[in-house]
ZATIMAR-307151 format. One record per residue: x, y, z of N, C-alpha, C, O in turn. Coordinates in steps of 0.001 Angstrom, whole numbers, plus 500000, padded with zeros to 6 digits. Layout:
REM residues N
XYZXYZXYZXYZ ...
REM end
This chain:
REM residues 450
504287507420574359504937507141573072505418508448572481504878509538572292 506485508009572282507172509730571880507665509380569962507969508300569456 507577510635569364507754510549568230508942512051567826508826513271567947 510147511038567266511404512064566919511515512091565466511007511077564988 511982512863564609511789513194563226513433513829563579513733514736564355 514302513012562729515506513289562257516213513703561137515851512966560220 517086514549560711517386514152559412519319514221559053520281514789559570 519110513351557969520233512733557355520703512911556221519867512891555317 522326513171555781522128513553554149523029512549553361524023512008553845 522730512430552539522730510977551603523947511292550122523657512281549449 524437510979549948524918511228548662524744510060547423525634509214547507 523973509870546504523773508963545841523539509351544344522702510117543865 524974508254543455524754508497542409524132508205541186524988507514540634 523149508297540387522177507599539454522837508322537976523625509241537750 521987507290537080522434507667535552520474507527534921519603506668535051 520553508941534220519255508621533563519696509486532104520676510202531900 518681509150531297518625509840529885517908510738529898516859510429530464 517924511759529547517094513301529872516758513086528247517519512817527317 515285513316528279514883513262526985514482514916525938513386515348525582 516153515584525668515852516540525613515184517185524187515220516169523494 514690518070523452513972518559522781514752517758521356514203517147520438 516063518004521565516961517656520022516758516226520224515877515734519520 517261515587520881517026513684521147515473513692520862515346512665520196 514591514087520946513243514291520511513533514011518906513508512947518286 513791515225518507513745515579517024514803514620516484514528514628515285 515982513689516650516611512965516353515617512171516154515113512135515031 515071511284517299514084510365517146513149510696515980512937509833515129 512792511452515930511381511612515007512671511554513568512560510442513052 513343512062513125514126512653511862514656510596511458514768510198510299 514856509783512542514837508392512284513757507682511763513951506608511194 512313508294511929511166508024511458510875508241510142510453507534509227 511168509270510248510586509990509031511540509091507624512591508450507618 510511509470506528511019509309505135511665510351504379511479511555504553 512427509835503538512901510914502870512009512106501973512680512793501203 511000512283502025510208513052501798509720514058502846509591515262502621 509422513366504181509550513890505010510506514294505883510391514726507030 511395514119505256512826514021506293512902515930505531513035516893506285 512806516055504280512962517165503934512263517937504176512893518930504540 511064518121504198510186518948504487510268519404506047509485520282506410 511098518897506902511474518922508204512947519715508139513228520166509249 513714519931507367514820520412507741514400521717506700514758522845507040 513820521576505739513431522824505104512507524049506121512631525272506045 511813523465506820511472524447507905512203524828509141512061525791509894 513219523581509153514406524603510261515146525392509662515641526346510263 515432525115508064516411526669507380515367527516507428515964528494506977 513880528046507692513261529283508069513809529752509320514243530900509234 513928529180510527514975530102511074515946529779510872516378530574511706 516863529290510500518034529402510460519025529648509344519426528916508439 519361531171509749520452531620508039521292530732507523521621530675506338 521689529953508482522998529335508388522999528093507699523921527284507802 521979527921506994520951526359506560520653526708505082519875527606504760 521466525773504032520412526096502757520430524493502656521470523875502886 519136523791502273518787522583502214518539522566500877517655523285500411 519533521475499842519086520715498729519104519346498821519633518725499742 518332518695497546518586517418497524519160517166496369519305517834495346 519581515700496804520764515528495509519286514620494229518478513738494520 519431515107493333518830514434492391519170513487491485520336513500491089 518157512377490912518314510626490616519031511069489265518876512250488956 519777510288488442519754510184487743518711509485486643518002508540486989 518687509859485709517619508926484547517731507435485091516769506667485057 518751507149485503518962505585485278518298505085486541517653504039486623 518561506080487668517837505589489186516422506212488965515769505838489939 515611506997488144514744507539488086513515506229488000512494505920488614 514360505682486783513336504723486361513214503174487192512239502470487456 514596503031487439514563502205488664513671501954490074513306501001490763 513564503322490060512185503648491425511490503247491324510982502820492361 510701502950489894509493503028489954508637501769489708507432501571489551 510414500534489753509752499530490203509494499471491560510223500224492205 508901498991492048508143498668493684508074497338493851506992496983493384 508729496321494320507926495076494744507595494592496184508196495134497112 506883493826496388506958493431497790506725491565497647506017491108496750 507351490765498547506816489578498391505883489403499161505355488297499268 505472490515499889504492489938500911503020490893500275502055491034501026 503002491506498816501994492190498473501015491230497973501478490374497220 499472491170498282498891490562497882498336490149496547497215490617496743 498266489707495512497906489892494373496451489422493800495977488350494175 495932490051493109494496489976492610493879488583491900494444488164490889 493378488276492132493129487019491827492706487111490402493327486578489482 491318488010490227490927488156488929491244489793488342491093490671489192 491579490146487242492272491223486997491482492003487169491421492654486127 490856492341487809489657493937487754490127495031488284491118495044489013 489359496195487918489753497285488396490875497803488559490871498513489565 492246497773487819493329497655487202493255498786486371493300498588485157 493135500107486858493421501381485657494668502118485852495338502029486881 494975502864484821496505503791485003495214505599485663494221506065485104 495792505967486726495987507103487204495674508131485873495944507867484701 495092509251486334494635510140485410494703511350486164494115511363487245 495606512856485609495242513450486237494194514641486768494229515344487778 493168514564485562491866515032485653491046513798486167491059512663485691 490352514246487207489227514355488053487893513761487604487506514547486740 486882512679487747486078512317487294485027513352487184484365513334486147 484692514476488297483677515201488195484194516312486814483413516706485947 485312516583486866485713517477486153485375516928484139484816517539483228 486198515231484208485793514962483003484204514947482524483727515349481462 483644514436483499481904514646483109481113516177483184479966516304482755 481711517062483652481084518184483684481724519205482130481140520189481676 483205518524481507483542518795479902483069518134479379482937518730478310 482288516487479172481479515971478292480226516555478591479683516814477517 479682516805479315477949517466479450478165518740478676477440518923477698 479253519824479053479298521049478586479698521291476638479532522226475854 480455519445476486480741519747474314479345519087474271478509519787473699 479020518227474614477884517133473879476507517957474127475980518328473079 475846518303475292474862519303475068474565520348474937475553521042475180 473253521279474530472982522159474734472972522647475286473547521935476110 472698523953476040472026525136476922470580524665477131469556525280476834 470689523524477666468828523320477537468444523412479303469383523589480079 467415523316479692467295522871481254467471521575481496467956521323482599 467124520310480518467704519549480795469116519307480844469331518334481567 470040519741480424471227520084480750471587520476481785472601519980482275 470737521702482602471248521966483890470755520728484592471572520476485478 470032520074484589469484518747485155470591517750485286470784517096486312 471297517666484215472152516610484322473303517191484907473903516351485578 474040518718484913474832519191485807474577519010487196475372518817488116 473081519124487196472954519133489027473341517866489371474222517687490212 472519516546488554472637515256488956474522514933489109474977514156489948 475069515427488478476527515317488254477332515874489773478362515302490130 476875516781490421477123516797491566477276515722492882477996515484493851 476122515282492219476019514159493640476822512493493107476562511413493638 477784512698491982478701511778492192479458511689492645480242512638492636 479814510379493441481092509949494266482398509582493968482275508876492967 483162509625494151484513509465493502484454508093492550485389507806491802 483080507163492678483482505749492528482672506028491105482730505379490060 481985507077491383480844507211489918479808507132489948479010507139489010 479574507014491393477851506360491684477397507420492018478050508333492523 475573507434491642474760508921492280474730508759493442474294507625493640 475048509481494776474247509432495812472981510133496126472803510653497228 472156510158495244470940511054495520469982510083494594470317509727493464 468748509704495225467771509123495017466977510073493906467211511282493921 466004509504492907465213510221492072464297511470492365464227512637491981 463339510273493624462442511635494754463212512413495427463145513589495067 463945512184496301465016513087496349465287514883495391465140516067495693 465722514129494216465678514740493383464255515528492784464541516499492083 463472515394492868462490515320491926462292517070493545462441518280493379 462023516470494514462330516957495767463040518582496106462474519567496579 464119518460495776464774519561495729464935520466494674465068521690494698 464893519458493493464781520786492134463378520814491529463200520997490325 462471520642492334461372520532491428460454520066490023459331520242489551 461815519309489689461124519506488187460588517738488429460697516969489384 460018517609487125459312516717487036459697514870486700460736514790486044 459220513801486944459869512691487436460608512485486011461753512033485993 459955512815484864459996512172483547461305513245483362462250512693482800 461470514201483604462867514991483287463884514558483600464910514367482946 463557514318484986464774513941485857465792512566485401466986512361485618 464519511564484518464946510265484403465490510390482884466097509388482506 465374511484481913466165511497481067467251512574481190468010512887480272 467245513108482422468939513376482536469634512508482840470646512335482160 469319511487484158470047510390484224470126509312483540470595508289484038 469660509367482232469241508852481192470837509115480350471724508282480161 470801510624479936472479511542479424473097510998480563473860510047480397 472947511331481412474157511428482258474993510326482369476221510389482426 474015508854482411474612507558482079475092507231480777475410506043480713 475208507673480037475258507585478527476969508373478520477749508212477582 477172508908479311478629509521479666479963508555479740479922507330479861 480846509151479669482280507754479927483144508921481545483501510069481808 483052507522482150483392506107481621482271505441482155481740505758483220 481779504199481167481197503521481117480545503381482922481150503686483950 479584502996482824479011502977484318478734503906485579478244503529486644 479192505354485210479432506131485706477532506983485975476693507030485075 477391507348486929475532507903487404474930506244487788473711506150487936 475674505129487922474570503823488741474233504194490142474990504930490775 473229503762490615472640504167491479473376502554492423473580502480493635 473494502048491941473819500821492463474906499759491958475312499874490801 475465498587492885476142497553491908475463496829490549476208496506489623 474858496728490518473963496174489531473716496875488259473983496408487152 473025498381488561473062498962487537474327498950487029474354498088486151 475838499706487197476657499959487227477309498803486150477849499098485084 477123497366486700477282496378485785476549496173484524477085495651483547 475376496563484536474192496166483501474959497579482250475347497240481132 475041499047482722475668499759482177476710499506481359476447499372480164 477950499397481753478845499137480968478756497650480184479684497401479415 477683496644480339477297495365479758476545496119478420476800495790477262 475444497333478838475021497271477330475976497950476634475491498209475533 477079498366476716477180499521475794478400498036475362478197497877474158 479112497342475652480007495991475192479153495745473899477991495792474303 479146495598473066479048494911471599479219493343471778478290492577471526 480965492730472409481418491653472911480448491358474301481206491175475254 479598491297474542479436491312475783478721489978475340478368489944474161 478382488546476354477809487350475661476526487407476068476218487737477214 475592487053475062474168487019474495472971487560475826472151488478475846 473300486643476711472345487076477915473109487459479109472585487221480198 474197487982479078474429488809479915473913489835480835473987489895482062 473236490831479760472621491700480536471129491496480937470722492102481928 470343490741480287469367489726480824469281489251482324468400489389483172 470801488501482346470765487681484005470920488984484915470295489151485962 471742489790484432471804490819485799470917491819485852470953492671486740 470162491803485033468725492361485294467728491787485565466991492524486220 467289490764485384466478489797486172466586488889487214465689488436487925 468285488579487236468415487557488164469384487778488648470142486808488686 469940489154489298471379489380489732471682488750491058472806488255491153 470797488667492219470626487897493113471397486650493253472474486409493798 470555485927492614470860484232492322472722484243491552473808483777491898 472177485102490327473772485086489685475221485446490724476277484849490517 475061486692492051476118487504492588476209486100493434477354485823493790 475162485150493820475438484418494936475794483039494715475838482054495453 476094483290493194476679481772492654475884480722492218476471479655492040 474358480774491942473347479988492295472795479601490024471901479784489197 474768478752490283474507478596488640473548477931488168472876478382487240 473288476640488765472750475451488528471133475813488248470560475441487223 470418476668489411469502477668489178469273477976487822468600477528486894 470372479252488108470195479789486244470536479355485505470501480301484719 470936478537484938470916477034483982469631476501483476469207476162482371 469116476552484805467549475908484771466608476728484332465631476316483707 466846478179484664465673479103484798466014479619483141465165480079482378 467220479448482876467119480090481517467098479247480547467047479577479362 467150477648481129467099476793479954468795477378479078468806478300478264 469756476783479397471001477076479068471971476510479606472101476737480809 473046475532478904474219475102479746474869475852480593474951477052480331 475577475258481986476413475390482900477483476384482213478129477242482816 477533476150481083479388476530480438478538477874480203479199478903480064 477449477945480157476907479527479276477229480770480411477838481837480340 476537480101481424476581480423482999478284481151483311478708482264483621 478905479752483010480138480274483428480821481418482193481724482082482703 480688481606481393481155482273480518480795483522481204481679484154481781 479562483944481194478740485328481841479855485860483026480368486973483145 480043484524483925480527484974485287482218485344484883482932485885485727 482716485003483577483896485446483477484137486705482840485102487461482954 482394486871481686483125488323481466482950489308482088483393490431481849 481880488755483464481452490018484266482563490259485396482278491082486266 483949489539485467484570489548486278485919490628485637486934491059486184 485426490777484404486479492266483431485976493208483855486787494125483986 484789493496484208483705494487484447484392495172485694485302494449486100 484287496058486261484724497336487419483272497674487841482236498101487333 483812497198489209482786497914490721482614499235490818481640499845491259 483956499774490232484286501508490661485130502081489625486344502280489616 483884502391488420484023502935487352485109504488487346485941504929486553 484599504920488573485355506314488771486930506419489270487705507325489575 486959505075489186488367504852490366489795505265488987490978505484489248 489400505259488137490386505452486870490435507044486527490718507512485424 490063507862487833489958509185487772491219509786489035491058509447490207 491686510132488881492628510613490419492971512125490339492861512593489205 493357512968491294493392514041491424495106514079491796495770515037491398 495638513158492448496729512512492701497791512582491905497384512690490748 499040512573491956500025512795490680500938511544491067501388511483492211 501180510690490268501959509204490594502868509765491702503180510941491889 503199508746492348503909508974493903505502507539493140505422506361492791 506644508488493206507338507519493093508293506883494552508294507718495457 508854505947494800509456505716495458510947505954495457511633505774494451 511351506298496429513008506638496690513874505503497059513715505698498264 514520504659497035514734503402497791515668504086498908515969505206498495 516283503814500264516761504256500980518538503404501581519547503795502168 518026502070500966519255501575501095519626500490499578518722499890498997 520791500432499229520915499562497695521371498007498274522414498064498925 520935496985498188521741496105497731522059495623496466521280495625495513 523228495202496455524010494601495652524726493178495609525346492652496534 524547492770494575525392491096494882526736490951493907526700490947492677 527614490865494514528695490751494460529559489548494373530550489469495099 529166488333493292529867487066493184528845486794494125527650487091494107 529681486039495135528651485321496680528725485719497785528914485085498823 528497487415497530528550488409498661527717489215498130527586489275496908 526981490006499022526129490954499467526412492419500028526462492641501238 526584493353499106527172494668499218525584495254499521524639495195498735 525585495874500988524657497089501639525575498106501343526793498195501502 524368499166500684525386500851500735524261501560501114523205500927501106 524222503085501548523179504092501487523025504489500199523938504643499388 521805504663500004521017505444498459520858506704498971520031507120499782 522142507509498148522120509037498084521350509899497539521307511120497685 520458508880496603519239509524496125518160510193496761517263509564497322 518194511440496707516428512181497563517045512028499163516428511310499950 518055512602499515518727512685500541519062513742500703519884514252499941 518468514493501874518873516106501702520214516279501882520877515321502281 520912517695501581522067517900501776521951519519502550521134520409502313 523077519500503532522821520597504082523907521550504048524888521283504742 523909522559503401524824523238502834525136524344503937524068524901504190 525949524770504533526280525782505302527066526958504818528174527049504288 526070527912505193526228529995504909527616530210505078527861531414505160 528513529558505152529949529930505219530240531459505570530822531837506586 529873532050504833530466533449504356529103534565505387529474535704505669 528197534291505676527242534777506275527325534574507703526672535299508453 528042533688508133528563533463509489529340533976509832529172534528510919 530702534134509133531588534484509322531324536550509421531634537318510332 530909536727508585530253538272508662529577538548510134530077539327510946 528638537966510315528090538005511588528950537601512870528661537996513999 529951536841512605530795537154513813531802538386514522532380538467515606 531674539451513109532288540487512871531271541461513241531492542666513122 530134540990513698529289542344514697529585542038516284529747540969516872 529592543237516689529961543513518108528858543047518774528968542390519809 527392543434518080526511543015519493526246541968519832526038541148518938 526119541466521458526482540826522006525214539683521717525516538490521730 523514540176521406522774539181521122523029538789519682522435537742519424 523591539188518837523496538614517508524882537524517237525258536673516431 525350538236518570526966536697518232526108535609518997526098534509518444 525257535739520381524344534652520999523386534328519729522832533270520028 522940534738518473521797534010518226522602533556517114521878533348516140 523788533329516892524605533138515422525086531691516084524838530584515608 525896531993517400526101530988517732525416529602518461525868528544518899 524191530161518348522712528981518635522900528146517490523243526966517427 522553529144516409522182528511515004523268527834514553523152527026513632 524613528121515232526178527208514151525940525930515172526802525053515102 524929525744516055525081524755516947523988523964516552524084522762516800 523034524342516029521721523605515860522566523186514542522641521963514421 523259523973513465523944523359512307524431522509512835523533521714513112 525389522141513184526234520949513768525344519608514703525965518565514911 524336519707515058523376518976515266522649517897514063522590516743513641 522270519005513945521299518517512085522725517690511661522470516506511438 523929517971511523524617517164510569525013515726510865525287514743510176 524922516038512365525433514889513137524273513652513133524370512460512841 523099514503513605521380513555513417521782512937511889521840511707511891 522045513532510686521563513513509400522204512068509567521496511062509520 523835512002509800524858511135509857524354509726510396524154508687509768 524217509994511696523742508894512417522323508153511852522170506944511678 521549508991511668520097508323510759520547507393509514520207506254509197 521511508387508886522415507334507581522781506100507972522486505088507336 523634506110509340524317504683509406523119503950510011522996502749509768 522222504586510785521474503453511595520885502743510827520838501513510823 520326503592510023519480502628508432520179501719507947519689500593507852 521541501980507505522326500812506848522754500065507465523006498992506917 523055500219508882523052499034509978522164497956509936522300496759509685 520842498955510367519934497808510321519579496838508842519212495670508713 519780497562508179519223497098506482520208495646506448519772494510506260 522080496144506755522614495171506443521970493813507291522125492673506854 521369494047508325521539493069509710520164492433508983519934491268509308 519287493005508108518383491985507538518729491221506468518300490075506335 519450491733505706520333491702504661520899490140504604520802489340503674 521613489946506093522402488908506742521317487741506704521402486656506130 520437488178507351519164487310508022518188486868506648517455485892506492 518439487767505935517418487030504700518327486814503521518183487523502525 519301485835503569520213485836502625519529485338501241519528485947500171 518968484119501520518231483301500753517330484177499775517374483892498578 516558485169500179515806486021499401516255486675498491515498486858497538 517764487321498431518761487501497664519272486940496335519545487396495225 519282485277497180520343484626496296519179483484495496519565482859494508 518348483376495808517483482078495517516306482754494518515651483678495001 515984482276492989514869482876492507513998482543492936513520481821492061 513283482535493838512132482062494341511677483068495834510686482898496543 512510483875495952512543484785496699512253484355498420511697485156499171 512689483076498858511635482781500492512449483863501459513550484295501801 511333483927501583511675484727503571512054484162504557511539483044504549 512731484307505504513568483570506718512335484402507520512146485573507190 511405483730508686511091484257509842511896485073510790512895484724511420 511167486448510779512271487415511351511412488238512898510238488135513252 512070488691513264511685490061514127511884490952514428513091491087514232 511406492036514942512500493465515028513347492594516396514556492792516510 512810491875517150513578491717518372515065490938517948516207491172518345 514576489964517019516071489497516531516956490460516330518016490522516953 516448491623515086518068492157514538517887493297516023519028493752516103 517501493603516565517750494288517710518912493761518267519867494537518247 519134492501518830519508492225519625521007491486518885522078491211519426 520659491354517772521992491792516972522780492840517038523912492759517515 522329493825516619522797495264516958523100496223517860523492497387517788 522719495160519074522331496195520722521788497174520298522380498235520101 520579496982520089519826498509520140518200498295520571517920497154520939 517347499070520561516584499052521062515072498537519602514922498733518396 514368497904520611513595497468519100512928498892518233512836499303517077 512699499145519084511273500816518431512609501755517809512303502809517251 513924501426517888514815501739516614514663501172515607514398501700514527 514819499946515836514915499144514548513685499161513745513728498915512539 512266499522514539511153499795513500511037501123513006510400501276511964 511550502129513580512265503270513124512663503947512020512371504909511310 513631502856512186514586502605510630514211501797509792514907501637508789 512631500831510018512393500239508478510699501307508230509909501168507296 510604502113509178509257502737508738509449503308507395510321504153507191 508530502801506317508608503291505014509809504180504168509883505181503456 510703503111504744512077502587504089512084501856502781510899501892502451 512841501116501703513501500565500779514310500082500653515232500728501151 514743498897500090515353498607499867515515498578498381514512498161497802 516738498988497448516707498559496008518045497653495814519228497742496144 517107496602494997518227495251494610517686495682493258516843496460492811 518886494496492672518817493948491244517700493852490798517393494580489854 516779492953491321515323493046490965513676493391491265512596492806491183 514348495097491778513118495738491932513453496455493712514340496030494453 512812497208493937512461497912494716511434497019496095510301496569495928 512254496967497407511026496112498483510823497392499371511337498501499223 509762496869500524509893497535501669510637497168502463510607495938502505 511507497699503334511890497228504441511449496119505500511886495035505887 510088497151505836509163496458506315509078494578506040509506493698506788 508447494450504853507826493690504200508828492025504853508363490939505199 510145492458504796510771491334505577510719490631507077511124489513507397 510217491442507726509801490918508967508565490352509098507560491062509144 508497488789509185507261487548508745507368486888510290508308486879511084 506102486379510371505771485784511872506264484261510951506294484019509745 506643483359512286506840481904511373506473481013511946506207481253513124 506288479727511516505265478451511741505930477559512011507142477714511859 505602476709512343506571475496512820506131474451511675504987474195511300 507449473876511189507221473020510131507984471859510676509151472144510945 507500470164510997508219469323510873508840468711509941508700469018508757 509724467621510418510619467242508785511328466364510145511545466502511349 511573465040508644512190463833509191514160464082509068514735464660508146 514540463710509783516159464152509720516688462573509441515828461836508959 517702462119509634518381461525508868518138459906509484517830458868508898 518381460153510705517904458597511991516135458683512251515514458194513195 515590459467511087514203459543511537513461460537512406512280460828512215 514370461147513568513939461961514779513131462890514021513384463487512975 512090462892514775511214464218513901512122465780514191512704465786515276 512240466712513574512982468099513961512089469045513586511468468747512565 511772470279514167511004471628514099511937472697513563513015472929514109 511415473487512254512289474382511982510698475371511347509626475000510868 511194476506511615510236477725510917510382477822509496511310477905508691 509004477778509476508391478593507822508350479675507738508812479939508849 508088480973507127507737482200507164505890481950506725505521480995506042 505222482693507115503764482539506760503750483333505243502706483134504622 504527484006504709504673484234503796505236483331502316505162483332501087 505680482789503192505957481128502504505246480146502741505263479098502096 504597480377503631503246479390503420502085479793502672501336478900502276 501724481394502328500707481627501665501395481280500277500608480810499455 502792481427499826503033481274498543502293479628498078501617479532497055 502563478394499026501967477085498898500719477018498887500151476094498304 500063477970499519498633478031499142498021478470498142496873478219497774 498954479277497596498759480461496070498885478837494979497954478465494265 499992478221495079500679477286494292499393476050493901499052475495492856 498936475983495310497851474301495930496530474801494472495899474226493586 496714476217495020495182476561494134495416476773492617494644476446491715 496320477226492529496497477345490785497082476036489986497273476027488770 497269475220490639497051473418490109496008472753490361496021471523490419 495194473309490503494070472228491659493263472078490174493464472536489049 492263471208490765491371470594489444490256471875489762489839472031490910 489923472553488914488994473556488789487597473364488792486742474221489013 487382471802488446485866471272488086485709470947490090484689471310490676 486848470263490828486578470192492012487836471086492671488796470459493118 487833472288492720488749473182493804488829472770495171487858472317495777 489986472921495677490148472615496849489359473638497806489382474868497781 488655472771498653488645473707500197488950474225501262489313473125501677 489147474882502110490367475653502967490915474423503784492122474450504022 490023473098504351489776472304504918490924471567503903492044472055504053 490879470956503339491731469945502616493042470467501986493813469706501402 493340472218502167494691472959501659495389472906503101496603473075503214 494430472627504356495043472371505753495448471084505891496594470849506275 494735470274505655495030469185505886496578468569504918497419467816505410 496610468990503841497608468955502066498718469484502754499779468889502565 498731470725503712499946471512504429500310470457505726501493470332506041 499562469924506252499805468859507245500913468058507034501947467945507694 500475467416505825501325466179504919502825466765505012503868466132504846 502721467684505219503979468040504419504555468786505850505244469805505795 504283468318506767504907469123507973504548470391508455505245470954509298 503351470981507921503199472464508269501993472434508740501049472191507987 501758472756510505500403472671510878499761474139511291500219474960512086 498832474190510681497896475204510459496382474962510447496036474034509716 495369475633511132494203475703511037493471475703509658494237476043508756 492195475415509238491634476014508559491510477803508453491534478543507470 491379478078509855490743479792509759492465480455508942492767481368508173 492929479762509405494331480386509186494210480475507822494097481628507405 494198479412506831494135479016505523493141479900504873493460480344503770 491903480258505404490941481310504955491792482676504477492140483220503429 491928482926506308492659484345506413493737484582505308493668485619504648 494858483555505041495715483491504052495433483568502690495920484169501733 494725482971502827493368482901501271492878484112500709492948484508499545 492074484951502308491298486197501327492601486998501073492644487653500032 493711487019501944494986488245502121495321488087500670495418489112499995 495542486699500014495716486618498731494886486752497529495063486219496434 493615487834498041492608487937497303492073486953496498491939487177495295 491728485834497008491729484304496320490267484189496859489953484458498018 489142483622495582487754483726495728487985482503497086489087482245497569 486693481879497517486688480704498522486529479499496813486364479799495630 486685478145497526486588477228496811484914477414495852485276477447494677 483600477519495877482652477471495575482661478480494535481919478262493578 483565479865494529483335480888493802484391480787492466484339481570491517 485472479531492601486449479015492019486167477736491292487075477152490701 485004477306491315484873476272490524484124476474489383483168477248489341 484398476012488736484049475663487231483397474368486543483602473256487031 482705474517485541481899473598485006482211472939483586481527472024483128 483303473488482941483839473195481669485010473479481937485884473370481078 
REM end
């Protein structure tokens, strides 16, 4: 057996995309937000002379416009709690200026500075008494009238060691607070957190309605006393694309707002082409090339956004035109394939994007909804399948519960079955899941007795 090894030469032509450093940075500069979009070209004018980066700034009128935000797909709170405006001093900071006007130079004072350390952003101590008693030595009875001051501090609830305390806290210092309030959650917080009215009814010798009163004003009350503290400075939004309605048309434009602009050294180029040496005309003419890049990326990022924006634009007309705002079931693969383009563009271009309409500020995002199959009788009877948005189905579930009889609330079980009736089939778990997303107690934590 003999073995020959030949060779042959081939000519064959292929097409590939070379994924080079700038197509890199294109890609990413499609990602990015306009916040970040700047902070990215502001570090390519460090090298490059030929680069001065501004942005164009809002007017008053778009200023305030920003700062509406809506989303239809944002969840909303069922019961109003924990609902504070942003502050920009610091919770440790405000309690360490009330300890420093209100007390003395005493050691108990440094007592309550130390204890003031080991609060958490939420307000709570993380450090146990022994603990304490532990590391600074001093004695149990000291320790418990610093945290004694220290609770006596605003905001209200602030040094609880726990949920409970935390509640019982800001309960005594309420004036309005109702009669045995702070009673049940000191003796019976258990039974009370776990709904177990009928119980405390009994145990306190007191109507159902007394019960429920308690559970409503403890539902004004805040988990996270400290949370009305931020270090944070309000974050406004930029919108990135405008719509507009126009009679019974729909005007997409780009929002020039917070859009860098890239101004070119004119006169600094031109100088530098007027030196002879041979590396400084090579590094002048790098940089007039990376300029002409950046402008071209900047360009194309502009239209791709408003491409895609319009192509949702199209697809969610109804949301536009209808007060009631419904969503059309969408996908990136749909307007992809609208657009010939590739999907991980089209999510690209809605990554923490905007849209600003007439009424309010959305995400981009926020329009792309998975959808359900809803039946419905057509005209000869034939049953027909057409999509819901699940976002339009949680709105019917939002709707089911805020009519429902309160003395008997519906259960996830019978808001499935109620969606049935009506052509829309869905699980219970589904109805849960939809439920908590809408921060909506379960049926048992929603009923009422008066």
């Amino acid at each position: 057996m003999s073995f020959e090894q030949t060779y042959t030469q081939q000519q064959k032509q292929s097409q590939k995309l070379a994924m080079t450093q700038q197509l890199q940075q294109s890609i990413q500069m499609l990602n990015m937000n306009q916040e970040e979009l700047v902070l990215f070209l502001k570090q390519k004018a460090l090298g490059n002379p030929l680069i001065e980066v501004k942005v164009k700034q809002s007017s008053p009128t778009e200023r305030q416009h920003s700062l509406s935000y809506n989303t239809s797909s944002a969840p909303t709170n069922y019961n109003p709690i924990d609902q504070a405006a942003d502050r920009q001093t610091s919770l440790f900071a405000s309690v360490i200026d009330q300890i420093n006007l209100t007390m003395r130079d005493t050691y108990l004072r440094e007592l309550v500075l130390w204890l003031a350390s080991y609060l958490d952003e939420n307000g709570y101590l993380t450090i146990s008494l022994d603990d304490a008693i532990e590391k600074t030595g001093a004695e149990g009875i000291q320790l418990i009238d610093a945290l004694t001051l220290l609770q006596q501090l605003e905001p209200a609830g602030v040094g609880a060691r726990s949920l409970q305390e935390c509640l019982m806290l800001q309960t005594e210092r309420d004036n309005e607070a109702p009669n045995m309030a702070y009673l049940i959650l000191e003796e019976s917080f258990d039974l009370f957190s776990s709904h177990k009215w009928e119980k405390l009814a009994k145990q306190y010798t007191v109507p159902l309605l007394t019960i429920q009163e308690i559970s409503d004003y403890v539902q004004t009350l805040t988990a996270h006393p400290g949370s009305s503290y931020s270090n944070q400075e309000n974050q406004f939004i930029r919108p990135d694309v405008i719509v507009r309605q126009l009679d019974e048309q729909l005007s997409v434009v780009s929002a020039k707002t917070g859009l860098p602009i890239i101004k070119f050294q004119k006169e600094y180029y031109q100088d530098m082409l007027l030196v002879e040496d041979n590396d400084v005309r090579k590094f002048i003419n790098e940089k007039y090339a990376e300029y002409e890049w950046i402008q071209r990326s900047l360009q194309q990022r502009e239209e791709t956004i408003v491409r895609v924006g319009a192509a949702i634009v199209e697809k969610q007309k109804e949301f536009f035109f209808k007060e009631s705002h419904p969503l059309t079931p969408m996908t990136l693969k749909e307007i992809a394939q609208v657009l010939d383009i590739h999907e991980s563009t089209v999510s690209r271009s809605i990554n923490d994007k905007y849209f600003q309409t007439d009424f309010g500020v959305y995400e981009m995002r926020s329009f792309f909804t998975t959808g359900l199959k809803q039946s419905s009788s057509s005209l000869n009877n034939d049953l027909t399948e057409q999509a819901i948005s699940s976002e339009e189905v949680k709105s019917k579930i939002k709707n089911m519960i805020a009519e429902e009889n309160k003395l008997k609330p519906l259960s996830d079980q019978k808001i499935s079955s109620a969606l049935a009736e009506e052509g829309i089939t869905i699980s219970r778990r589904t109805v849960t899941k939809y439920r908590e997303s809408l921060s909506i107690p379960s049926s048992t934590n929603r009923k009422r007795y008066a």
